[in-house]
Structures are given as C-alpha cells and as structure tokens.
Biotite code that builds the C-alpha atoms (Angstrom):
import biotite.structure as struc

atoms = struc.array([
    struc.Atom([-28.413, -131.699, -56.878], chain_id="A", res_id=1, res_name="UNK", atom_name="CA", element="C"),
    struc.Atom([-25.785, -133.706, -55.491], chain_id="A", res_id=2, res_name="UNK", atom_name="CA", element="C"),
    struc.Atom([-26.717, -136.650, -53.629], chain_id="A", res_id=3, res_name="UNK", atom_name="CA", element="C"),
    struc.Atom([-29.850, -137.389, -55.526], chain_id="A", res_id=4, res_name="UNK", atom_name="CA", element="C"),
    struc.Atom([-30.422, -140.138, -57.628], chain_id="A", res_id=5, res_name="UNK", atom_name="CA", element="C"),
    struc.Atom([-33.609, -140.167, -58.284], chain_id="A", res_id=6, res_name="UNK", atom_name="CA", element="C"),
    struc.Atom([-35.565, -137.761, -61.143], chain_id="A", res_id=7, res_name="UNK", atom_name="CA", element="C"),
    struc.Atom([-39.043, -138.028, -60.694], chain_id="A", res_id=8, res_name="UNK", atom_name="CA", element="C"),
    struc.Atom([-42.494, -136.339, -59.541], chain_id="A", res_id=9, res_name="UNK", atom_name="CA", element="C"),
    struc.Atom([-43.796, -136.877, -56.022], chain_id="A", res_id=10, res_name="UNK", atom_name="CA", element="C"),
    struc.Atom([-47.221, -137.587, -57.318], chain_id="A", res_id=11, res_name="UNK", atom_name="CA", element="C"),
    struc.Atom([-48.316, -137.848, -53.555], chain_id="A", res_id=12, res_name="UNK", atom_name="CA", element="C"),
    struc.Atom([-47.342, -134.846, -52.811], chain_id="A", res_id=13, res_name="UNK", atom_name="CA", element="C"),
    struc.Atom([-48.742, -132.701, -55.382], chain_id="A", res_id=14, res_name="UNK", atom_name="CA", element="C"),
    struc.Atom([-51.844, -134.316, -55.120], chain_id="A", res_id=15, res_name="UNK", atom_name="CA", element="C"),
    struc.Atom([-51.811, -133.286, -51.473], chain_id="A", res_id=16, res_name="UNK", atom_name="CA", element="C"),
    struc.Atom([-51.280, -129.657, -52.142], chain_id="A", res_id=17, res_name="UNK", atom_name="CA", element="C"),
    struc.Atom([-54.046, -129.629, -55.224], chain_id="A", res_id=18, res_name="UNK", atom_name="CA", element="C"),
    struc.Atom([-56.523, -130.412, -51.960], chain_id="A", res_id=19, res_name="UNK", atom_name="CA", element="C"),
    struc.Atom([-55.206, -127.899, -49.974], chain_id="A", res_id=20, res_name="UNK", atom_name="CA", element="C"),
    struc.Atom([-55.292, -125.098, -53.366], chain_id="A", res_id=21, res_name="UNK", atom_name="CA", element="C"),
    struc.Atom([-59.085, -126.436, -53.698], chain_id="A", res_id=22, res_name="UNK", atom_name="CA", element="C"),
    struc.Atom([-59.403, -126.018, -50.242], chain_id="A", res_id=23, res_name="UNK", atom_name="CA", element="C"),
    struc.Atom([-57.975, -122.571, -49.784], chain_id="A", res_id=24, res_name="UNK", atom_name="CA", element="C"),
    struc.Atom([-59.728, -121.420, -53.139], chain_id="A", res_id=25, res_name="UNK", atom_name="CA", element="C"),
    struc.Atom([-62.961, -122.333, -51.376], chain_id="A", res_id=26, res_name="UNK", atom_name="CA", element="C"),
    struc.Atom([-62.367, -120.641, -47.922], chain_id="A", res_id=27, res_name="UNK", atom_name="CA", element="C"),
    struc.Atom([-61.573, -117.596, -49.800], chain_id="A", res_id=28, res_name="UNK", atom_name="CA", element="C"),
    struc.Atom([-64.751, -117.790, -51.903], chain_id="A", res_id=29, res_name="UNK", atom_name="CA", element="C"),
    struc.Atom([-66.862, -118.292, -48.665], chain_id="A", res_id=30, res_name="UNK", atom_name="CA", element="C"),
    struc.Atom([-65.408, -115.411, -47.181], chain_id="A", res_id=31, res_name="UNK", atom_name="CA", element="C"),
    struc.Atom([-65.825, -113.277, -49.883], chain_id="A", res_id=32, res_name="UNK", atom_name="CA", element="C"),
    struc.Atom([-69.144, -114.584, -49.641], chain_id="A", res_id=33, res_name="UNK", atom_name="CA", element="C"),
    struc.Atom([-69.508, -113.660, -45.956], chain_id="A", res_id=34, res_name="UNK", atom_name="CA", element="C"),
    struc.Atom([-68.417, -110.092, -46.661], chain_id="A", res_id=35, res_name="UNK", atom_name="CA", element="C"),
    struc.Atom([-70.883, -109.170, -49.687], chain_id="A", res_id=36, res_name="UNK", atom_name="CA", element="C"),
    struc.Atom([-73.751, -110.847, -47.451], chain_id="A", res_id=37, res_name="UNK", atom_name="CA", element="C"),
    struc.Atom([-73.552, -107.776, -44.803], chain_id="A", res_id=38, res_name="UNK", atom_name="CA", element="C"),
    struc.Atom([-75.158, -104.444, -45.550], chain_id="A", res_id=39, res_name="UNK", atom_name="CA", element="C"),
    struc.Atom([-72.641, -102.248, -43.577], chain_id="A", res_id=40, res_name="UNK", atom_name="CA", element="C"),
    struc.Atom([-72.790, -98.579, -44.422], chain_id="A", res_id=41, res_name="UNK", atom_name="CA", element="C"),
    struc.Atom([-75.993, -98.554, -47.343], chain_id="A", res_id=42, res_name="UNK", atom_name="CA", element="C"),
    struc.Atom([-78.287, -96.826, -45.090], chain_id="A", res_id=43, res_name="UNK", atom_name="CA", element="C"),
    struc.Atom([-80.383, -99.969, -43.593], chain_id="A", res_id=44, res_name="UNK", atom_name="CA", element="C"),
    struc.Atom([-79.959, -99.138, -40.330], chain_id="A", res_id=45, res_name="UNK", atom_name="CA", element="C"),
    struc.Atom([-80.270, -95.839, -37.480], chain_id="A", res_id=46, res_name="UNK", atom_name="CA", element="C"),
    struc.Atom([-77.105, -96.442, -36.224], chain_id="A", res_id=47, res_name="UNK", atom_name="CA", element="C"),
    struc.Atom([-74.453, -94.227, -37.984], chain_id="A", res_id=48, res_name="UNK", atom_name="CA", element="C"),
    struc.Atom([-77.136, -92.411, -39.674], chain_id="A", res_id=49, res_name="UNK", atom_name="CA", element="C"),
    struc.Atom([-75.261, -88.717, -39.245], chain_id="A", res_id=50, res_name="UNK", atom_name="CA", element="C"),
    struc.Atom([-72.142, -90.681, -40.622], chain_id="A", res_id=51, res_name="UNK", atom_name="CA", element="C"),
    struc.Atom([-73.860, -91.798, -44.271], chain_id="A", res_id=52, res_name="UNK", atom_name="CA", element="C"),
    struc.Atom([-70.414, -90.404, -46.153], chain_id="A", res_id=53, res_name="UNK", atom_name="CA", element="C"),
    struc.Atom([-67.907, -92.325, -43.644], chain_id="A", res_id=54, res_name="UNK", atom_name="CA", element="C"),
    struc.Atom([-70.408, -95.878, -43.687], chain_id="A", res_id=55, res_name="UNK", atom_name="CA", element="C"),
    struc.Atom([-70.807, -95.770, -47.721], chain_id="A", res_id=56, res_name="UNK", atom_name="CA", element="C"),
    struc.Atom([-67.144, -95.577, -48.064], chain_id="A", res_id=57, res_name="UNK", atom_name="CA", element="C"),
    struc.Atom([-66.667, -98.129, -45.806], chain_id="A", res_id=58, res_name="UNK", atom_name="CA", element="C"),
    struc.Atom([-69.202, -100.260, -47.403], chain_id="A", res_id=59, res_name="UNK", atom_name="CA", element="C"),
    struc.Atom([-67.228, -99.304, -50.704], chain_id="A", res_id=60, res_name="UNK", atom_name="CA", element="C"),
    struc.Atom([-64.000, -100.992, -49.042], chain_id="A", res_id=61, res_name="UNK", atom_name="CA", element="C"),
    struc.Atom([-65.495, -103.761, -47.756], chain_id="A", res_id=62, res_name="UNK", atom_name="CA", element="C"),
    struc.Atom([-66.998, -104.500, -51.620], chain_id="A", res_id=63, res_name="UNK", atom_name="CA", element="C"),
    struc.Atom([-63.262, -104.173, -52.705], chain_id="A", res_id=64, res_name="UNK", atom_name="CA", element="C"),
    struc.Atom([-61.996, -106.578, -50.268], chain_id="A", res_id=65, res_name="UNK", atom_name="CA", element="C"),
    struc.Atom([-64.527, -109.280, -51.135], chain_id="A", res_id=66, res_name="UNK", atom_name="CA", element="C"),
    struc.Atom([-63.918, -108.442, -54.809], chain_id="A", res_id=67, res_name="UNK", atom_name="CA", element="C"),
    struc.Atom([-60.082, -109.583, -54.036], chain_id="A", res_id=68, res_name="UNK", atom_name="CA", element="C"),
    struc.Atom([-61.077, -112.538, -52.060], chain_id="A", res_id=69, res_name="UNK", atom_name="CA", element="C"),
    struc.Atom([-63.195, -113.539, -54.920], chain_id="A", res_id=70, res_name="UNK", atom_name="CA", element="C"),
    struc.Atom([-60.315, -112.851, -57.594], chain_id="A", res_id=71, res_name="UNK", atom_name="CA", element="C"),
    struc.Atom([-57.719, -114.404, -55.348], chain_id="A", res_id=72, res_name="UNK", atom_name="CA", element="C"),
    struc.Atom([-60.497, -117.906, -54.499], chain_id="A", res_id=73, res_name="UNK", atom_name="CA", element="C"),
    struc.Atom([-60.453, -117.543, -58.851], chain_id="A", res_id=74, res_name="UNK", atom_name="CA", element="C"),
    struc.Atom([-56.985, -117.423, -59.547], chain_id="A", res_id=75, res_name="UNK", atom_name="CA", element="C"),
    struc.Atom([-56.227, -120.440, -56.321], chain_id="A", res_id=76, res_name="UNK", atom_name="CA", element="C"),
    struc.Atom([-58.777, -122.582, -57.926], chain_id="A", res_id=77, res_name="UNK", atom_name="CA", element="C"),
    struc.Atom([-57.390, -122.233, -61.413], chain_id="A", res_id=78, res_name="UNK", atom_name="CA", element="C"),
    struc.Atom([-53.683, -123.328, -60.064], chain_id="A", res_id=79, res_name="UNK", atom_name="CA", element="C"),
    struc.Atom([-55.204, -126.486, -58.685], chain_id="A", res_id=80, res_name="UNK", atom_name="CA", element="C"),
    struc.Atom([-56.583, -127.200, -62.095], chain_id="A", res_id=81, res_name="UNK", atom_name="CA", element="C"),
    struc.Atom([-53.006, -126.575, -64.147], chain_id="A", res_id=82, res_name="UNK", atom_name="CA", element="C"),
    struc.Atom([-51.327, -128.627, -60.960], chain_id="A", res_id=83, res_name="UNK", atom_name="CA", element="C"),
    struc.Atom([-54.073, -131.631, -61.805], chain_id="A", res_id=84, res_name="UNK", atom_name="CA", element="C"),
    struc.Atom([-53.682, -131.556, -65.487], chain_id="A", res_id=85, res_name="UNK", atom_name="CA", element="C"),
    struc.Atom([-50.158, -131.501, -65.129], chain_id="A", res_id=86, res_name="UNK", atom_name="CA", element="C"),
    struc.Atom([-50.306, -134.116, -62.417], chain_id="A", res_id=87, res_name="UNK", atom_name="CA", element="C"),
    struc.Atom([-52.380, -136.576, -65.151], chain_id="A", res_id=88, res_name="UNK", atom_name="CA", element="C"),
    struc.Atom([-50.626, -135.899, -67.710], chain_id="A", res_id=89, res_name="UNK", atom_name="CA", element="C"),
    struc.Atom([-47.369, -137.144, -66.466], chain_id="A", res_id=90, res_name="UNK", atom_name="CA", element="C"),
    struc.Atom([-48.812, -139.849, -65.002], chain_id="A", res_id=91, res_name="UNK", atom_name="CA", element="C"),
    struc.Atom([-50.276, -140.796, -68.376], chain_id="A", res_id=92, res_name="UNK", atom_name="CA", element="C"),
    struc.Atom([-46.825, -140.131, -69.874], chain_id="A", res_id=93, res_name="UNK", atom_name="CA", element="C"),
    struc.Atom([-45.398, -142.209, -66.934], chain_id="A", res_id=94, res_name="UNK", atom_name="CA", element="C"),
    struc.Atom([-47.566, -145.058, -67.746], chain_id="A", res_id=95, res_name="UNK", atom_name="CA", element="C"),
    struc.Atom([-46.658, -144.480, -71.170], chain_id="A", res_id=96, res_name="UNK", atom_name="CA", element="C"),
    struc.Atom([-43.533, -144.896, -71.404], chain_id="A", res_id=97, res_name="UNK", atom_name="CA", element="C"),
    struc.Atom([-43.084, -148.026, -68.914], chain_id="A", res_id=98, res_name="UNK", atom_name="CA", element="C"),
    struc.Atom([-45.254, -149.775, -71.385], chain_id="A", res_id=99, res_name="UNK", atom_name="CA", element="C"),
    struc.Atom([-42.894, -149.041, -74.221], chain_id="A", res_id=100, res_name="UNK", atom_name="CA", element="C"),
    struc.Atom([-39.888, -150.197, -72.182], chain_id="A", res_id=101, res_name="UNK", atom_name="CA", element="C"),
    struc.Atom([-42.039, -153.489, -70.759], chain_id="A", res_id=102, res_name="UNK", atom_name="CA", element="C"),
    struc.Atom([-43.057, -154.117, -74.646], chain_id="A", res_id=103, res_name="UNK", atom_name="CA", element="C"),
    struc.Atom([-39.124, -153.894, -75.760], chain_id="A", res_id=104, res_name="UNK", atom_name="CA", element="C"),
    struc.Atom([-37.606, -156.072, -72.516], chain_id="A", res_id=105, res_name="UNK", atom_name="CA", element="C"),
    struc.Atom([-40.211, -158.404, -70.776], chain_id="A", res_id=106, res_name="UNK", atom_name="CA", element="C"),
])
C-alpha cells in the first residue's frame, strides 16, 4: 500500500484478538451451557400442560440453538488456536532469521 514502509506482523495485536476469540469462544460455550441447563417444554412442570406439542417443540428449538452456540464456541476456539500457532511460529521464524543476519554482520 502506498505510504507504508514497513512489512511486518503486529504481534500485539493479534495476541490481543486471540484473548478476545478465547474469550468469545467461552461466553458462547457458557451460554450454550445456560440453555441446555433449563427444562422448558419436557413435561416437568403444570404450567403449559394442555400445550405439551407447542412446549416440546419449543424445547426442540431451544436444543438447536444451544447446539449452534456450542458449534460456533468450537469453531471460535479453534481460530484462536491457528491465530496462536501462527502467531509462534513467526515469531520463531522472526527470531530465526535475525540470528542468521546477527551471525553474518555483528
């Protein structure tokens, strides 16, 4: 891009936003959590017992939505890990490679 002279990774950075992936991965599991706890609509209660049909179908979409959550906290949590691999890895390379150039100009 013009203007730039700099090529690098802002290793600050993306270790900022692998917290916030770890920390969004984990909301979403607790929530999914929160949803599979409750027993709406599976017959536990008098309330809405002339309205079994409507409450197990709700029950059925609340066990989809928590399902999503949990595939969604999954597929966060597994971005954070490629993001951190990727992050050590070119620090490693990083290191790397300054040692070469130190070894062949002191």
């Amino acid at each position: 891009m013009p203007g730039f002279d700099v090529l690098g990774v802002d290793l600050d950075a993306l270790h900022n936003t692998i917290g916030t992936l770890r920390t969004c991965a984990d909301s979403l599991r607790q929530q999914s959590d929160r949803i599979t706890e409750q027993s709406f609509g599976t017959g536990r209660a008098d309330a809405g017992r002339d309205y079994s049909a409507q409450g197990a179908a709700i029950h059925a979409g609340l066990e989809r939505i928590a399902a999503c959550l949990r595939h969604w906290s999954v597929a966060t949590a597994a971005t954070a890990d490629v993001f951190d691999r990727a992050a050590t890895e070119y620090e490693r390379l990083d290191r790397e490679r300054a040692d070469r150039l130190t070894a062949v100009h002191p």
